[in-house]
Each structure stands twice: as structure tokens, then as C-alpha cells.
VOBA-1610 file (N, C-alpha, C; in pm, whole numbers, padded with zeros to 5 digits, always signed):
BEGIN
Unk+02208+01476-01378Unk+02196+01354-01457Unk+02049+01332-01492Unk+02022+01312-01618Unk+01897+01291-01633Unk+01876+01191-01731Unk+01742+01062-01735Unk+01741+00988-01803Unk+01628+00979-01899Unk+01621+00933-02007Unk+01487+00945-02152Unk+01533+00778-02211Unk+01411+00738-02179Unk+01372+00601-02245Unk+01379+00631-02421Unk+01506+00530-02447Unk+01494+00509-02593Unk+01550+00388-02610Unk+01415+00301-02632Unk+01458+00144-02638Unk+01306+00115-02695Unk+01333+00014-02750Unk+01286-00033-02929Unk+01216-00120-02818Unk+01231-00208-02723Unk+01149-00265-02655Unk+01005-00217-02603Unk+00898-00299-02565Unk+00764-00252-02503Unk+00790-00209-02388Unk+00732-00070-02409Unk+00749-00013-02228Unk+00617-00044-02186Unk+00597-00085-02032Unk+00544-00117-01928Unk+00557-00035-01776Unk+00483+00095-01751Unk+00459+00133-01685Unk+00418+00074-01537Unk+00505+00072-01441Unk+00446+00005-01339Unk+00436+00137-01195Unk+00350+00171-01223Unk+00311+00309-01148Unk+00267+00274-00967Unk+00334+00332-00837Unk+00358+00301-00740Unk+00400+00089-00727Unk+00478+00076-00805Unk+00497-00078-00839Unk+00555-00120-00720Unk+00605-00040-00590Unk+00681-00143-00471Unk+00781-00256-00509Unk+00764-00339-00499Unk+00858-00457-00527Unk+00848-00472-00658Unk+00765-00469-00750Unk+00798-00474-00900Unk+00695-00626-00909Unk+00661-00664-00840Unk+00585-00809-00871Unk+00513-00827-00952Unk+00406-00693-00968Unk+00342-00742-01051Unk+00315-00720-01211Unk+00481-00650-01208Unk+00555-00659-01368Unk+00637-00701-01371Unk+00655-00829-01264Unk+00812-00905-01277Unk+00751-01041-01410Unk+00638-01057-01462Unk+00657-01151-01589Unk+00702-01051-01723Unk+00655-00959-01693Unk+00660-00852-01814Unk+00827-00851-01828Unk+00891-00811-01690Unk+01009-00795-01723Unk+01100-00914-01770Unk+01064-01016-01694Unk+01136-01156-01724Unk+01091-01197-01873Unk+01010-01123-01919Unk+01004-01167-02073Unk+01058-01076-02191Unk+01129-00982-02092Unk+01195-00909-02216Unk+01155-00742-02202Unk+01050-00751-02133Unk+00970-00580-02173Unk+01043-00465-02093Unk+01065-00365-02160Unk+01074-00245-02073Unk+01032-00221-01968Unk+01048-00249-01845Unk+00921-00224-01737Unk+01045-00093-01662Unk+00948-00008-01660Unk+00974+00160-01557Unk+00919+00114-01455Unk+00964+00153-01312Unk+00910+00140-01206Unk+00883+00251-01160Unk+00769+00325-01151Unk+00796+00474-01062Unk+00705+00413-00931Unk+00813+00412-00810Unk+00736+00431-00657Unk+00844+00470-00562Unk+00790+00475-00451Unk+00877+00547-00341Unk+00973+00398-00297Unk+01122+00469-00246Unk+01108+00616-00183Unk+01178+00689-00302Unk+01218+00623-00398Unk+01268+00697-00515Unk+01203+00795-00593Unk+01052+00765-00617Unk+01006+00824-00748Unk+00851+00844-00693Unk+00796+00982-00686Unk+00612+00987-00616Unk+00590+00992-00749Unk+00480+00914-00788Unk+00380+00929-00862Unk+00324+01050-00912Unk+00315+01141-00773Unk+00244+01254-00763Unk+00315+01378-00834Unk+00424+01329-00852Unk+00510+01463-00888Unk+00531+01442-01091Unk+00487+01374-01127Unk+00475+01366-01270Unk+00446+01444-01342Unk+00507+01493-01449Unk+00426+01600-01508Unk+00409+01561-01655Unk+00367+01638-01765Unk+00364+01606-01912Unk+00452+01721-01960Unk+00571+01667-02051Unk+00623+01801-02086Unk+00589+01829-02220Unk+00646+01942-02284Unk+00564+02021-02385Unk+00569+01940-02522Unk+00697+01839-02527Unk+00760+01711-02631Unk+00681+01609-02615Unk+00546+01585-02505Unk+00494+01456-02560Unk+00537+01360-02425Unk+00655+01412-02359Unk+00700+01301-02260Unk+00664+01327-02143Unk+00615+01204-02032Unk+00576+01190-01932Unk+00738+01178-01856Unk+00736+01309-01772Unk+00833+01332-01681Unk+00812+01308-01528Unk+00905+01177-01503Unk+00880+01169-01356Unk+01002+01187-01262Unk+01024+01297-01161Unk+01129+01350-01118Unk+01130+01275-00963Unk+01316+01234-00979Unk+01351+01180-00852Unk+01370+01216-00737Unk+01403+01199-00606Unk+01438+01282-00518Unk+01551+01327-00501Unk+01640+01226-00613Unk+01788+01261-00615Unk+01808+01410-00716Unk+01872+01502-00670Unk+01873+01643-00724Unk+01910+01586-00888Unk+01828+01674-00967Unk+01840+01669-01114Unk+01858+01534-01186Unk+01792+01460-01117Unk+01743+01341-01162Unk+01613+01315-01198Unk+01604+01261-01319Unk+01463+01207-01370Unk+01437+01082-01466Unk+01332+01045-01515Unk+01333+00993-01611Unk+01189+01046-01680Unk+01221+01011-01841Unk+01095+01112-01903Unk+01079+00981-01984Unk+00995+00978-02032Unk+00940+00876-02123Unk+00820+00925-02240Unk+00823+00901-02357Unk+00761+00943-02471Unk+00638+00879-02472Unk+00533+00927-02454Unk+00404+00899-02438Unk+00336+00754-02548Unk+00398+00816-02668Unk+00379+00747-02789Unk+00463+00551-02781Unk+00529+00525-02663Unk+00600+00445-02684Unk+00554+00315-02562Unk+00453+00379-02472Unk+00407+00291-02341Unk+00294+00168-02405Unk+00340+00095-02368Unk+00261-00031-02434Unk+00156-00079-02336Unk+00166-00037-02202Unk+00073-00054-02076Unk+00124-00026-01956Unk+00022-00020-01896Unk+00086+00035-01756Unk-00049-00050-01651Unk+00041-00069-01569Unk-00009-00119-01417Unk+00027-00022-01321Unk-00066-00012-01232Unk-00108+00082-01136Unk-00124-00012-01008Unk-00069+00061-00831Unk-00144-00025-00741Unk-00097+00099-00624Unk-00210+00190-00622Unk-00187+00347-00565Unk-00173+00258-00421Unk-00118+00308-00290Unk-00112+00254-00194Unk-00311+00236-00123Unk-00295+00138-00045Unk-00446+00149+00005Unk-00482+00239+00130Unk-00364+00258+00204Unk-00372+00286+00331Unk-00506+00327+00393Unk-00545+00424+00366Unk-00620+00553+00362Unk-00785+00453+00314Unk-00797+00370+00252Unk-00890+00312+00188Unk-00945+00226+00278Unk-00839+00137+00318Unk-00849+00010+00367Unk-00989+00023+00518Unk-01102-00070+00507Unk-01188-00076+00594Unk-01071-00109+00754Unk-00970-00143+00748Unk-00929-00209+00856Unk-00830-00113+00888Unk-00868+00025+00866Unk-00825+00137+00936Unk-00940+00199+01037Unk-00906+00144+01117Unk-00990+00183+01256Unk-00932+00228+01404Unk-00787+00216+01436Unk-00739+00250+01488Unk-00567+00330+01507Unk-00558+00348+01312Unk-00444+00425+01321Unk-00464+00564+01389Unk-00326+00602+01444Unk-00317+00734+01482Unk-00298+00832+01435Unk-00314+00830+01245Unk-00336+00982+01191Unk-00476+00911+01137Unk-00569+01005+01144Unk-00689+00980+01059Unk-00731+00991+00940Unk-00801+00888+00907Unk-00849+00879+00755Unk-00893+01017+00697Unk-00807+00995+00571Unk-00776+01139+00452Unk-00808+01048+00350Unk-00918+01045+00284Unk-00941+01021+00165Unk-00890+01082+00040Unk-00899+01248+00058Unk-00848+01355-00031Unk-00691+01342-00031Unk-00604+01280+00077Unk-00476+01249+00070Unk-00477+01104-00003Unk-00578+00987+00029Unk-00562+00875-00084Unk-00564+00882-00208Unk-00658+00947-00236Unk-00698+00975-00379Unk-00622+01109-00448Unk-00442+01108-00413Unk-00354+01215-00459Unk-00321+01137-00550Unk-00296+00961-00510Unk-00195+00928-00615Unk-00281+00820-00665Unk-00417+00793-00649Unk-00494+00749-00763Unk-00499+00801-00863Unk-00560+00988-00879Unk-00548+01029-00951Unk-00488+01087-01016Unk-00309+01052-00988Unk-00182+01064-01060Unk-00203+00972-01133Unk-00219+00876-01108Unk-00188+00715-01210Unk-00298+00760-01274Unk-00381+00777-01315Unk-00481+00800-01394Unk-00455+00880-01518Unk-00405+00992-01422Unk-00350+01123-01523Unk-00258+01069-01633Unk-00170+01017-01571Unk-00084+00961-01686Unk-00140+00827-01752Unk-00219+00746-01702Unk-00323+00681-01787Unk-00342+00789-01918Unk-00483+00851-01863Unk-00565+00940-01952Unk-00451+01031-02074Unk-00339+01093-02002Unk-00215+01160-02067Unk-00219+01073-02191Unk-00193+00938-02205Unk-00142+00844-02309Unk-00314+00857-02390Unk-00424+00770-02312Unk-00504+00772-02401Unk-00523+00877-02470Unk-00511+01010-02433Unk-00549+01134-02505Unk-00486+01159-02623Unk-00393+01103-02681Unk-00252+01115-02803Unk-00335+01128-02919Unk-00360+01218-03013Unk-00437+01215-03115Unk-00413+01138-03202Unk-00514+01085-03265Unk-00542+00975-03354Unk-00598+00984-03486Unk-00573+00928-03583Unk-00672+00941-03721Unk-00791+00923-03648Unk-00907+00984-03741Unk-01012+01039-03745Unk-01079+00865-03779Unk-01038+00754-03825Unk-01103+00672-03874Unk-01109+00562-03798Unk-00986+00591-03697Unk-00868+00480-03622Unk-01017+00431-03532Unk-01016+00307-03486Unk-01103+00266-03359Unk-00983+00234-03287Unk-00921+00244-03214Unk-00871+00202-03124Unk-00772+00298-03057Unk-00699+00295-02956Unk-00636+00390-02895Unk-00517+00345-02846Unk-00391+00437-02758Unk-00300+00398-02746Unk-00364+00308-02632Unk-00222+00233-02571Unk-00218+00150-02452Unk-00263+00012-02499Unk-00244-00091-02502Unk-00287-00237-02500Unk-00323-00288-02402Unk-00310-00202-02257Unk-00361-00252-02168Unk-00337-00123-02026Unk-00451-00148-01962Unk-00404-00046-01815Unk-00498-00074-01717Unk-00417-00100-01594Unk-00503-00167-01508Unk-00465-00102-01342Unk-00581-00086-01316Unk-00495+00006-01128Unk-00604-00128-01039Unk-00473-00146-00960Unk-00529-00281-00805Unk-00537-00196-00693Unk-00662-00232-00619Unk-00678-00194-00488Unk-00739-00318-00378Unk-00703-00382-00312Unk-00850-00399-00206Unk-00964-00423-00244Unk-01040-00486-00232Unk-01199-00536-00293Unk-01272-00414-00144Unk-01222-00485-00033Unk-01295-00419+00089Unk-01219-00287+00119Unk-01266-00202+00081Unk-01198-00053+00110Unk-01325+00024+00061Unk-01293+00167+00030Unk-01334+00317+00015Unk-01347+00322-00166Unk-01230+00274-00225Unk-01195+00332-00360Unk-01290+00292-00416Unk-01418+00203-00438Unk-01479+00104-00519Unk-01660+00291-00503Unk-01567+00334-00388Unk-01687+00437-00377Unk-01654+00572-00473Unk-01547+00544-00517Unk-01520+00669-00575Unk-01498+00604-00768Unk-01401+00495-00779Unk-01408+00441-00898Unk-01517+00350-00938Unk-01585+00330-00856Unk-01737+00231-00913Unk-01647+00058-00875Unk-01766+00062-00968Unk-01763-00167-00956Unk-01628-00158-01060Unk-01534-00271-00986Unk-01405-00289-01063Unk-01460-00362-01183Unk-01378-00420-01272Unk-01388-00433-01372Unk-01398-00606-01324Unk-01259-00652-01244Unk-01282-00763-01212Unk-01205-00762-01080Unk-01229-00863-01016Unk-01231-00938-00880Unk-01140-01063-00861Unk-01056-01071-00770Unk-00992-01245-00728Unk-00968-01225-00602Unk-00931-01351-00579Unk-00840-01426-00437Unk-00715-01464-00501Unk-00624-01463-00433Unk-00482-01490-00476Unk-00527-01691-00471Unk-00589-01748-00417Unk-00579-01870-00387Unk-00648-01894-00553Unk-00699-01837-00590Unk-00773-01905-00745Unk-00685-01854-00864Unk-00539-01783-00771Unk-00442-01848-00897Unk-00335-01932-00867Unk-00393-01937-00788Unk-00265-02100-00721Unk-00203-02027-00581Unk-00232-01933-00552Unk-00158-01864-00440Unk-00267-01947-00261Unk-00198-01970-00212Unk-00285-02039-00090Unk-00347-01925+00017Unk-00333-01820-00033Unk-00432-01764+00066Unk-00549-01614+00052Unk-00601-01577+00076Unk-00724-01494+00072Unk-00697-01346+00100Unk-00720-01240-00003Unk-00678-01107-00021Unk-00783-01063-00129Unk-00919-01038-00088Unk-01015-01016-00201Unk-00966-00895-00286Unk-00921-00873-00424Unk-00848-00747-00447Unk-00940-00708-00560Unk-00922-00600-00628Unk-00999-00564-00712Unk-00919-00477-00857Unk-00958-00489-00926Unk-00930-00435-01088Unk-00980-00375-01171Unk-00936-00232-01182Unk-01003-00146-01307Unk-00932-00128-01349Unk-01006-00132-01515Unk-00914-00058-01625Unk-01005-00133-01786Unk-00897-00132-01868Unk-00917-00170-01970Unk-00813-00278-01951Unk-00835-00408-01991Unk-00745-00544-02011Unk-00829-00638-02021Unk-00762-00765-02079Unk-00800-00867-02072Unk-00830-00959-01932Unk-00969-00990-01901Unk-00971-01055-01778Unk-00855-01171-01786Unk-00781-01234-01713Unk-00692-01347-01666Unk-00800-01456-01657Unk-00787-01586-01724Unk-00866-01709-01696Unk-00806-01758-01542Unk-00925-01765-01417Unk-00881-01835-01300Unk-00854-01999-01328Unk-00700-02023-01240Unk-00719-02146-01271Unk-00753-02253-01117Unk-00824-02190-01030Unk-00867-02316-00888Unk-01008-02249-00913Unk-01029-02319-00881Unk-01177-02309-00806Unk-01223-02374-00669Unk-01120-02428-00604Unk-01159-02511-00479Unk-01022-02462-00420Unk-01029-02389-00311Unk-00909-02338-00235Unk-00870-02454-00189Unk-00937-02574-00152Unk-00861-02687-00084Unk-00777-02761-00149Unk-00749-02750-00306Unk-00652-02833-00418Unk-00542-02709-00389Unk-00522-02566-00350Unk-00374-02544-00294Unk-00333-02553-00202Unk-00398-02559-00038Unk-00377-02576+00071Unk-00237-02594+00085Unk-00138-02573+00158Unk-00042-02661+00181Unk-00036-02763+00300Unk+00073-02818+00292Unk+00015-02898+00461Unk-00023-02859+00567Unk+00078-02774+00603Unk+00049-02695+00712Unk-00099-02635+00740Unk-00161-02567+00636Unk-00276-02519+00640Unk-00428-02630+00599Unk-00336-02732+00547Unk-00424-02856+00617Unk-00453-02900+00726Unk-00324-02933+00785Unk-00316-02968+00947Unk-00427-02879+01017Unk-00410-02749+00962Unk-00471-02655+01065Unk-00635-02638+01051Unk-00697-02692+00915Unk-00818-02720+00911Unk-00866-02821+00988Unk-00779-02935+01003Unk-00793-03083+01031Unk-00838-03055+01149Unk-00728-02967+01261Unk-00757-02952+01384Unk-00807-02864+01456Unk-00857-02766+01371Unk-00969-02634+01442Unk-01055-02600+01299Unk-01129-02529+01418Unk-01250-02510+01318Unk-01187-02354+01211Unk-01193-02391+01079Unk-01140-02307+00998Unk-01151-02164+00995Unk-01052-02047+00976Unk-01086-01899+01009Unk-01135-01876+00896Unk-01158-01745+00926Unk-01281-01698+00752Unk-01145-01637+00692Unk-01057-01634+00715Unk-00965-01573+00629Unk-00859-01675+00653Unk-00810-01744+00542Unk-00651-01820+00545Unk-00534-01731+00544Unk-00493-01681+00650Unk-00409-01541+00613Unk-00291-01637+00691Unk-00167-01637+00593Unk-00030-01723+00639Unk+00083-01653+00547Unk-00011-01489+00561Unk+00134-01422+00497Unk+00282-01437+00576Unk+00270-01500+00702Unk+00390-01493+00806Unk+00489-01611+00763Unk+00416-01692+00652Unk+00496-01801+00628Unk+00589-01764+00519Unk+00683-01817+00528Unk+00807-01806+00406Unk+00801-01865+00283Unk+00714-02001+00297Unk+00663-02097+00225Unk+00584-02005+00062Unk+00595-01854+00055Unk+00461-01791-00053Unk+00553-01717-00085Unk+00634-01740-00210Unk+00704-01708-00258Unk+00849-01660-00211Unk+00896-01699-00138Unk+01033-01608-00013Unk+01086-01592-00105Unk+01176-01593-00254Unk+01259-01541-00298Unk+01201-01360-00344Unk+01067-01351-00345Unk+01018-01199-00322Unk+00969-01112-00226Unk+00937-01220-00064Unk+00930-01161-00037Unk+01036-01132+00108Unk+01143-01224+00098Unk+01255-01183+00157Unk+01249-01161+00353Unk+01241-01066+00392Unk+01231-01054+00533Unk+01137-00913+00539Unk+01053-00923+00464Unk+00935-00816+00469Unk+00829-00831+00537Unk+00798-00732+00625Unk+00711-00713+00716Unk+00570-00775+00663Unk+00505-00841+00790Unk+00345-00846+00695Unk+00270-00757+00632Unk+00300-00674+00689Unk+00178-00530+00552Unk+00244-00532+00426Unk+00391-00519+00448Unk+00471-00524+00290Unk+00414-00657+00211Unk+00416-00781+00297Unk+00402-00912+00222Unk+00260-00905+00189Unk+00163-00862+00232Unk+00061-00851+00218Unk-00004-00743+00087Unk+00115-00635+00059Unk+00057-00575-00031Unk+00154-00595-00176Unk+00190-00753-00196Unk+00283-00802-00290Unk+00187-00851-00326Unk+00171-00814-00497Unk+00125-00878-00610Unk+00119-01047-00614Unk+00026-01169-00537Unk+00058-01301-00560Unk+00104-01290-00752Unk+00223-01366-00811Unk+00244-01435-00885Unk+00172-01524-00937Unk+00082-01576-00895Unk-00011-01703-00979Unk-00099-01568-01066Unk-00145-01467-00980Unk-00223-01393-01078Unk-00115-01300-01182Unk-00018-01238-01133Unk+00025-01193-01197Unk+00098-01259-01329Unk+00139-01366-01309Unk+00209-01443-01475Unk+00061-01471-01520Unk-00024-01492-01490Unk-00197-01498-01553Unk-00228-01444-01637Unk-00243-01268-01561Unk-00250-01181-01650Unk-00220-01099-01711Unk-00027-01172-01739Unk+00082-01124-01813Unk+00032-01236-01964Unk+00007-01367-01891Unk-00028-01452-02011Unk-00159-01375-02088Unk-00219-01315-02070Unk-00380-01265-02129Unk-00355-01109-02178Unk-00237-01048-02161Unk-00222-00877-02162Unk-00054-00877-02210Unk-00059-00968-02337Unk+00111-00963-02382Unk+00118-00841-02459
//
């Protein structure tokens, strides 16, 4: 069984996407959104076939989906951090950078794959309307891709708590809309200022209270590496 995108709609690439969050405005507004991530679909195994289409093969035997290069309207990227993350200091397989940076520079490839599509000679502009890969602000990757393009806290898009993350690519920056983490607080994390002296990190991914219809009964690393929604409908509003 094999599948080929042919739909008149904007495709939206959401490359290692996990839960889909942070192309769930794209999709709720209509767009094509592809999901390629595990345990269904590696990144890594993508290829370009000789027609132009970006082929990404499943684990299910003779399953795929291919998609026509000419037809991706953007793509979001969010390679896993594991391997990156400064707050790997005591896992028990050791840091592999050359294993992190397998499926950065998959998502890329098929980035670059699209930008490369030849163009009139006169054209300024190129395919994609937008492409953007998220990592971690505090990690490794910022040593290998440079200074992101841009920077947030989930709390300065209305999200109540602190995940410094980072953004490269080509897109429209998202206008922040807090600037004072204490106008989202919720109570609870009032109370808890009120009565101890405040942690440097508001971390209350354990609460249900931050979105539970996405993030369900998911472990904290899972909840933790979910796209907040305040940024993501942001900079769905700024990257239509």
C-alpha cells in the first residue's frame, strides 16, 4: 500500500512533529499538515525520488508516503533534543552528538531538497513560505547551527511556564503577547510565590491545568517537549 499527496490544499510539513502541536493551528484551519515522526515514520529514512517527490518510508512493509516537492507550502521541524540537552549529565548511554545531528540534518535535507527546485532566472524568491526547526535555547545545537533566528518562553505567549526554546529558519517572527510572567500565573503558582521564595524555573509541567486535552496522561519529558499553543497559534497567525 502506498500513499502520494494529491490535494489542492497547503501542505505543511511537520517533520519529527510528536503530538502534532505545533501544526495543530495549521491543521484546524484547513491545511494539509503531513506528520513524519516516530514510531511510524524516521525522518532519517527520507529520500528524494527521481519525479521531484520527497519519499518518506514507513515501518509498516510497503508503506509510504511521497509528496511532490513543488506543492509544500512550509514545514516545521523539532529534531528530538536528547543528545543536545545541557541536562544530560547522568544518562546511561552517552552523549552522541553525531547520533543527534542524524535527524537535524534530515530535516534540513528536505528543507534544502524544496529550496533547491529551479526557478526563473529573474524570480527573487523561492519555494517554501516558511521553515522553521525548534530546539532548546540551553543545549549543544546553537554550537553547530549558530544564534537562532529567534528566542521565547512559553509564558510570553500566555503559556504559564518557562522552557527557553529556540528558532531557526526563515519565517515570520510571532509578535509576543506578555511581557510580565506574573499577568499568567495561575493561582496555584501564585499561592506558591506568596509562600516561598520563588524557583528560577516555574516548571508545573505536572499540572493538568496546561492544556490536558493535549497533553492527556503524558509523561513529563513528553509534556515538556509539547509545542505550548499560545506560541504556536502565534506563529500560525504570522506564517499563514
Amino acid at each position: 500500500m502506498v500513499s502520494q499527496t494529491q490535494n489542492s490544499k497547503k501542505i505543511v510539513l511537520d517533520l519529527c512533529g510528536g503530538t502534532g502541536s505545533w501544526a495543530r493551528p495549521y491543521f484546524e484551519a484547513g491545511y494539509n499538515v503531513i506528520t513524519i515522526t516516530l514510531p511510524v515514520f524516521d525522518v532519517r529514512e527520507s529520500f528524494l525520488r527521481g519525479d521531484g517527490c520527497i519519499v518518506f518510508p514507513s515501518n509498516q512493509s510497503g508503506k509510504f508516503i511521497a509528496v511532490d516537492r513543488k506543492d509544500v507550502y512550509g514545514v516545521l521541524a523539532a529534531p528530538p533534543c536528547t543528545m543536545f540537552s545541557f541536562a544530560r549529565t547522568n544518562a546511561k548511554k552517552p552523549r552522541d552528538l553525531k547520533e543527534g545531528m542524524e535527524c537535524v540534518r534530515a530535516c534540513l535535507d528536505i528543507i534544502w531538497s524544496i529550496k533547491e527546485i529551479k526557478q526563473e532566472t529573474g524570480k527573487k524568491t523561492l519555494p517554501l513560505k516558511f521553515w522553521a526547526l525548534e530546539n532548546p535555547y540551553h543545549g549543544f545545537l546553537p554550537h553547530f547551527l549558530g544564534k537562532p533566528s529567534f528566542t521565547f518562553d512559553p509564558w510570553e505567549f500566555g503559556d504559564a511556564y518557562k522552557k527557553r526554546t529556540a528558532i531557526w529558519g526563515f519565517f515570520n517572527e510571532p509578535k509576543k503577547t506578555v511581557t510580565d510572567i506574573n499577568k499568567v500565573l495561575t493561582k496555584q503558582q501564585q499561592q506558591h510565590k506568596t509562600n516561598s521564595q520563588p524557583l528560577p524555573k516555574f516548571d508545573f509541567m505536572k499540572s493538568k491545568d496546561i492544556h490536558p486535552e493535549m497533553f492527556g496522561k503524558a509523561d513529563r519529558q513528553t509534556r515538556r517537549s509539547i509545542t505550548p499553543q499560545g506560541f504556536a497559534k502565534a506563529f500560525y497567525q504570522y506564517n499563514k
